[in-house]
C-alpha positions in Angstrom: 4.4 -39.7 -57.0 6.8 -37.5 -55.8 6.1 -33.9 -54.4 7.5 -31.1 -52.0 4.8 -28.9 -49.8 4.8 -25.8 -47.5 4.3 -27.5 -43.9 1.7 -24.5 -43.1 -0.3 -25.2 -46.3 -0.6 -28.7 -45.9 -1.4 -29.1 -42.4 -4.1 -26.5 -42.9 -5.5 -29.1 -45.2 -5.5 -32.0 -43.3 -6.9 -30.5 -40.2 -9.7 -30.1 -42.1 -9.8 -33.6 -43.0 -10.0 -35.5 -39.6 -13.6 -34.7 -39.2 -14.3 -37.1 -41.8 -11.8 -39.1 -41.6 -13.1 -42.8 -39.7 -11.7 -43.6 -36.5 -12.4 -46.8 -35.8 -13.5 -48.9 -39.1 -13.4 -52.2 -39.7 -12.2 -51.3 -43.6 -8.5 -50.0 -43.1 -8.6 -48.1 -46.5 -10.7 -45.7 -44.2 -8.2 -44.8 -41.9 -6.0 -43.3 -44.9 -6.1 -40.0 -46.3 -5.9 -40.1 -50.7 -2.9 -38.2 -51.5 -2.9 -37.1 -55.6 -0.4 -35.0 -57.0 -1.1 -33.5 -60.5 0.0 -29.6 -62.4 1.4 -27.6 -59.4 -0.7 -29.1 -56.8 -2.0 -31.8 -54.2 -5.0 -33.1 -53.6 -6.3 -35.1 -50.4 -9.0 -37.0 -49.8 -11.0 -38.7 -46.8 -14.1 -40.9 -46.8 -16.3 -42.6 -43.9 -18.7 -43.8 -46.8 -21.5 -41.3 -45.6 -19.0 -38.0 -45.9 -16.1 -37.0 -47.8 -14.1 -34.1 -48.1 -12.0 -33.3 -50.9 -9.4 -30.3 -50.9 -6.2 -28.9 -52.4 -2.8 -27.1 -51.7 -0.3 -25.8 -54.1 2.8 -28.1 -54.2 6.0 -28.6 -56.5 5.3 -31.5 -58.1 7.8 -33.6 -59.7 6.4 -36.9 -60.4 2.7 -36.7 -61.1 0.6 -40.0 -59.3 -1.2 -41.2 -56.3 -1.1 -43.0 -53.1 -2.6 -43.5 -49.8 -1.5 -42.3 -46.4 -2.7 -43.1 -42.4 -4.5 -39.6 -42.0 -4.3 -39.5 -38.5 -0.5 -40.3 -38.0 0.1 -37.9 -40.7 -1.3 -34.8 -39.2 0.3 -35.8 -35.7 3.6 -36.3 -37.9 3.3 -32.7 -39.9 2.5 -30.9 -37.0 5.6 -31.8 -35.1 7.4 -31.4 -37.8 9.4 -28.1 -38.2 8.2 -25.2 -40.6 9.4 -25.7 -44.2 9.1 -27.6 -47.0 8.3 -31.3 -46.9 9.2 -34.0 -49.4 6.7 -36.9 -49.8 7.8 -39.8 -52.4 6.2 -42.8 -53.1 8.2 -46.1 -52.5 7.5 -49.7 -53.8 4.8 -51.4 -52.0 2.8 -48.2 -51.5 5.2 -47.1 -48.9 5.5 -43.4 -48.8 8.9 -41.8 -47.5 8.5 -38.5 -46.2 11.5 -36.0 -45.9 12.0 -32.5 -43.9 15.2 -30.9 -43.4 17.6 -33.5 -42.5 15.1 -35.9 -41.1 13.6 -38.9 -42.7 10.4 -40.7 -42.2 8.7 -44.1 -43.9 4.7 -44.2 -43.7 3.1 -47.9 -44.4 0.9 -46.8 -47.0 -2.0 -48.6 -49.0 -3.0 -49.2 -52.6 -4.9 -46.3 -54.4 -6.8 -48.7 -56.0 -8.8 -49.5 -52.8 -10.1 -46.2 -52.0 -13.9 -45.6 -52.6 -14.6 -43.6 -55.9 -16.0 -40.1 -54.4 -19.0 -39.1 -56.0 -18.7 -35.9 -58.9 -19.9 -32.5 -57.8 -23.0 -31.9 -60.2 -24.5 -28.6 -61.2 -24.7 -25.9 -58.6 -28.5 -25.1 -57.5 -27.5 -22.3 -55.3 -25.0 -20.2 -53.5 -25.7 -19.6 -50.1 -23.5 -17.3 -47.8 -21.0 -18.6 -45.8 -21.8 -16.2 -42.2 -25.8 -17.2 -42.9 -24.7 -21.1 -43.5 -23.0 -21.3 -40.0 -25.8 -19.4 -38.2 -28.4 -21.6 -39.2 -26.6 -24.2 -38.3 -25.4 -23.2 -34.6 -29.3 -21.9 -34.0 -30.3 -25.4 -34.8 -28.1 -28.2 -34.7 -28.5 -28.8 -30.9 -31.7 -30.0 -31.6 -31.3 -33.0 -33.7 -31.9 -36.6 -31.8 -28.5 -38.6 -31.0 -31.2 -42.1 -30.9 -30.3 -44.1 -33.9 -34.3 -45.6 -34.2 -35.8 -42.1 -35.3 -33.1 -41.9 -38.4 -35.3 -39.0 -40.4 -34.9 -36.6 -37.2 -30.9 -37.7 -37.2 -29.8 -34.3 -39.2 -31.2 -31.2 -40.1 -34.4 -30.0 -42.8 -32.6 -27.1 -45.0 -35.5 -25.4 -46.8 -33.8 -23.7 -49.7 -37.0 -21.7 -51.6 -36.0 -18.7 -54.3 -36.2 -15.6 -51.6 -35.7 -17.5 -48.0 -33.7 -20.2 -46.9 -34.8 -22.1 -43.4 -33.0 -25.1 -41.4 -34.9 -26.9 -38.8 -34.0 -29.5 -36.2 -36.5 -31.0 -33.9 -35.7 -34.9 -31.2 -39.3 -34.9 -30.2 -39.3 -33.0 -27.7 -38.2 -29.5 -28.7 -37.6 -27.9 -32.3 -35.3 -25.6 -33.5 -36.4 -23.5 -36.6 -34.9 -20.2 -38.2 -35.2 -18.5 -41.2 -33.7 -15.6 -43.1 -34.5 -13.7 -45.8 -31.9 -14.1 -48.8 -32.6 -14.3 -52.8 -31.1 -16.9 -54.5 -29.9 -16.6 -58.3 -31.2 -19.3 -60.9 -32.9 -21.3 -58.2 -36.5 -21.7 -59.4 -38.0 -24.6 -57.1 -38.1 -25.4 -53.2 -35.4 -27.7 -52.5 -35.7 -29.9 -49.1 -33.0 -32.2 -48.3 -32.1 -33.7 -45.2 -28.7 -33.2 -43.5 -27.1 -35.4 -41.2 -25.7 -34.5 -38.1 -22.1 -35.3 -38.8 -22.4 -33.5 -42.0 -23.7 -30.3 -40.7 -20.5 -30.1 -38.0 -18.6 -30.4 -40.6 -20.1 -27.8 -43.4 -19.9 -25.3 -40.2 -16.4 -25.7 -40.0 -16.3 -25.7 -44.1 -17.7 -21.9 -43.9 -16.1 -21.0 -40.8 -12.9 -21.8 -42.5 -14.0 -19.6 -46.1 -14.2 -16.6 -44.0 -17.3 -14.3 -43.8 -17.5 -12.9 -47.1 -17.5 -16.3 -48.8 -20.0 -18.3 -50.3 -20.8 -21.9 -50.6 -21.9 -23.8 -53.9 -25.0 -26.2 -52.7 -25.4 -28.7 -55.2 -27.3 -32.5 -54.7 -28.0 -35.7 -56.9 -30.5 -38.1 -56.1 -28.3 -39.7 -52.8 -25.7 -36.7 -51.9 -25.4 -32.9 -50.8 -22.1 -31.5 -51.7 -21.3 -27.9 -50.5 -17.7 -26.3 -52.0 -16.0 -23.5 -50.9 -13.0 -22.6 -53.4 -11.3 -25.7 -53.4 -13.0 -27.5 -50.9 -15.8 -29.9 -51.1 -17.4 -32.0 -48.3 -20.0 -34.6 -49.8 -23.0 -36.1 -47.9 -24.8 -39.0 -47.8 -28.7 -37.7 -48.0 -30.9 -38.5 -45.4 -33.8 -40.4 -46.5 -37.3 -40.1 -45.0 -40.3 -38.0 -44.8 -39.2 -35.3 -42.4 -41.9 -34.2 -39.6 -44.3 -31.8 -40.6 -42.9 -28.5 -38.2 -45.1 -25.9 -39.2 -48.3 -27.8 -37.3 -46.0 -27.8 -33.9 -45.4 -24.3 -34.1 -47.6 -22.4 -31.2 -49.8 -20.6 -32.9 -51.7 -18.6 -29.4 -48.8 -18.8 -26.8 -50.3 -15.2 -25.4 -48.7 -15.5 -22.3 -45.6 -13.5 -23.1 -42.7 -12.6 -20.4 -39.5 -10.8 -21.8 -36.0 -11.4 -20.1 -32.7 -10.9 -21.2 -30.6 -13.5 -22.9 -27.5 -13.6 -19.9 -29.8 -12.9 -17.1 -32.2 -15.9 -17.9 -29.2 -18.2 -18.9 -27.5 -17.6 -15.7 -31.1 -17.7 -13.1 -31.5 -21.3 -14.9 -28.2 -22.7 -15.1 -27.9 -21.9 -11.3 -31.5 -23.5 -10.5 -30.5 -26.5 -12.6 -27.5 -27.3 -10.5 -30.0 -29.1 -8.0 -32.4 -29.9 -11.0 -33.3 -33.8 -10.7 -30.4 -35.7 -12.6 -32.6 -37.8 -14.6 -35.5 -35.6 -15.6 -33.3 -32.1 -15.6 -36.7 -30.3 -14.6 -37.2 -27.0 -13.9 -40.6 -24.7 -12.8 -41.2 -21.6 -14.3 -44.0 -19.6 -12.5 -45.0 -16.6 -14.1 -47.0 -14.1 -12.0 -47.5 -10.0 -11.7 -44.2 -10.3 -9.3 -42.2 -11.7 -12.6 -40.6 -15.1 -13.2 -39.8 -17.6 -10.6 -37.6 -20.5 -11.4 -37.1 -23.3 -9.3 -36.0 -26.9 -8.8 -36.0 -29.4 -6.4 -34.2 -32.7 -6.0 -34.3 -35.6 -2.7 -30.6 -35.7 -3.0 -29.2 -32.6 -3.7 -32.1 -29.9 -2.1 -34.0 -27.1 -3.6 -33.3 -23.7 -5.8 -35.5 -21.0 -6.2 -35.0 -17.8 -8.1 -36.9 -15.0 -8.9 -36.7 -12.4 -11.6 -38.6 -9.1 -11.4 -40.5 -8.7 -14.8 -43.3 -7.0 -16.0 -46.5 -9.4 -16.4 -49.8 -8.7 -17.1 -51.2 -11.9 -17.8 -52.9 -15.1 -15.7 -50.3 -16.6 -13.0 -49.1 -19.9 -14.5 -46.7 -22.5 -13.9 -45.4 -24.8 -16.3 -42.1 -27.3 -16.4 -39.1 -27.3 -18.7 -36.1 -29.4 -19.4 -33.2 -27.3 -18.2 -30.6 -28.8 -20.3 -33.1 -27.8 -23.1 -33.5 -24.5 -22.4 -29.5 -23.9 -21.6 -28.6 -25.4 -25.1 -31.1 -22.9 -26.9 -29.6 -19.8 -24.4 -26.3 -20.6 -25.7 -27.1 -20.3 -29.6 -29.9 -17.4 -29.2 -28.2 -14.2 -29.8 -27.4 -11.3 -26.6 -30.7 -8.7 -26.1 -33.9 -9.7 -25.1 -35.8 -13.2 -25.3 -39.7 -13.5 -25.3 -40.6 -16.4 -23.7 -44.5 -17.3 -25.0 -46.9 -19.8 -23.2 -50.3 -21.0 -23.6 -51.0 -22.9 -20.6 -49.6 -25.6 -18.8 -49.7 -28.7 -20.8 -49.1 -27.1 -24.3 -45.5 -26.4 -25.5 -43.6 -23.0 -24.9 -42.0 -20.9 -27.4 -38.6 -18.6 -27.2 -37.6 -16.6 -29.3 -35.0 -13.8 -29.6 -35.7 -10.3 -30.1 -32.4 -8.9 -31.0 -31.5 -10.2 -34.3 -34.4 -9.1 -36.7 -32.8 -10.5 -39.6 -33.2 -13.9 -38.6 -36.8 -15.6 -37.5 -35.1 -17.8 -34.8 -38.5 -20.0 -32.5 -37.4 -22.6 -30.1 -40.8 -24.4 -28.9 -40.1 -26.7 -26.0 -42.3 -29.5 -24.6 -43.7 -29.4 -21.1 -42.9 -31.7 -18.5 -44.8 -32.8 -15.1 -43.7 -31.2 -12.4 
């Protein structure tokens, strides 16, 4: 194998591939980056076993083969190297010397032979948008739960029908769900799968990357996901596992309705929060004709009480939230106006934005004692 690449092109590339790429693995094979160099250009791979991302650069290729390269020495190497063209040649004992300029470099590679075959990419079921991709995504992906015991709610429901698509994310104790209207060409069935955390990070920066305009193929086979954007193509491992049935959460006569706007309400609670309780994170809304008070209170750090002057027409009632919860929803909801919706004081709340029609965004939170 024996190449020369544009430093821009190539580290563009491998940025891309350090999400996957596994830090700290028991099998060294996964700490190196596939390097194959065929026609007029390169391809590099990385694998954790559950995610792998394949993509391409053009390249002058010279000798035509493969090897294996420590990904994350390699980027911090290309980056400091200067701008140019960069020689990579493979050496005997799967040593890879790397030249720029008049400087020389010798990389302790691996055998090709002991990378992990990376599934195919099947037929495409559907193309969804790149800008509507990433927004579901950020609207939800806060939401998943980080414990390892409750593995079906450890990624992301994307409910791909003909005329909708919908992602939701729910850890028990607040759910994330929003939908958009969008018609999908040759896609004749509901698909459901199940996308994991790590995976959904990643297929954000995928679309953030392919611009606004672009779209991403969604494909899956019985175990993987695999989304491509031009020459790029992260594959998934598939969660497995009946995910919880969302629609019987979602409040159905939350009458109690109080609009505020987006910044105003962020600010009152992240301000409240700062003498929240550290373990519970609780706050107190208390919604009256005056408007909205929020308050917290804490035996080592004091109290907070703030109150914002809405219009209310309803019965007074108070009701307890996670802050945290409510902050990490404030930050994804879009700027305007955001309904908050209650019933009474042990059944969950609802949010949701008003601002952005196009998208049905609900957040329903669970109470908490105060």
């Amino acid at each position: 194998m024996e190449f020369s690449v544009k430093k821009f092109e190539l580290l563009q590339e491998l940025s891309l591939t350090q999400g996957v790429v596994e830090r700290k693995t028991t099998i060294p094979i996964l700490g190196n980056i596939l390097c194959e160099a065929s026609g007029d250009r390169i391809t590099l791979t990385a694998t954790d076993l559950e995610l792998s991302i394949r993509t391409s650069c053009p390249a002058k290729v010279k000798k035509e083969g493969a090897g294996t390269i420590p990904a994350k020495k390699l980027l911090e190497l290309v980056r400091l190297l200067p701008d140019g063209e960069i020689r990579f040649k493979l050496l005997e004992n799967h040593w890879v010397q790397i030249l720029a300029d008049r400087k020389t470099y010798k990389m302790v590679g691996m055998s090709k032979d002991n990378f992990p075959a990376i599934p195919v990419f099947p037929h495409p079921l559907a193309k969804i948008p790149a800008n509507i991709l990433s927004t579901l995504i950020a609207r939800t992906v806060f939401a998943i739960s980080n414990e390892e015991s409750r593995y079906t709610l450890n990624g992301a429901l994307l409910l791909l029908k003909p005329e909708t698509v919908t992602m939701v994310a729910t850890d028990g104790h607040r759910l994330a769900v929003v939908e958009i209207d969008h018609k999908f060409e040759g896609l004749t069935r509901e698909v459901r799968p199940l996308v994991p955390k790590k995976a959904l990070s990643e297929v954000q920066r995928l679309a953030s990357e392919a611009g606004e305009d672009a779209e991403i193929e969604f494909a899956l086979d019985e175990s993987h996901l695999f989304f491509r954007a031009g020459e790029r193509l992260l594959i998934s491992r598939m969660l497995t596992g009946q995910f919880p049935n969302y629609e019987a959460v979602l409040p159905r006569d939350n009458n109690r309705k109080v609009v505020i706007e987006r910044g105003e309400l962020n600010d009152a609670v992240k301000r409240v929060a700062q003498l929240a309780d550290t373990r519970s994170h609780a706050v107190k809304l208390s919604v009256s004709t005056e408007g909205v008070e929020i308050s917290a209170s804490s035996p080592e750090y004091g109290e907070a009480k703030e109150t914002i002057e809405k219009e209310y027409a309803g019965e007074p009632l108070a009701i307890g939230f996670n802050a945290q919860y409510m902050i990490d929803f404030l930050a994804a909801a879009p700027d305007g106006p955001i309904s908050i919706e209650l019933k009474d004081e042990q059944s969950a709340g609802q949010m949701r934005p008003l601002a952005d029609e196009a998208y049905r965004y609900r957040y329903v939170i669970m109470p908490m004692r105060i």
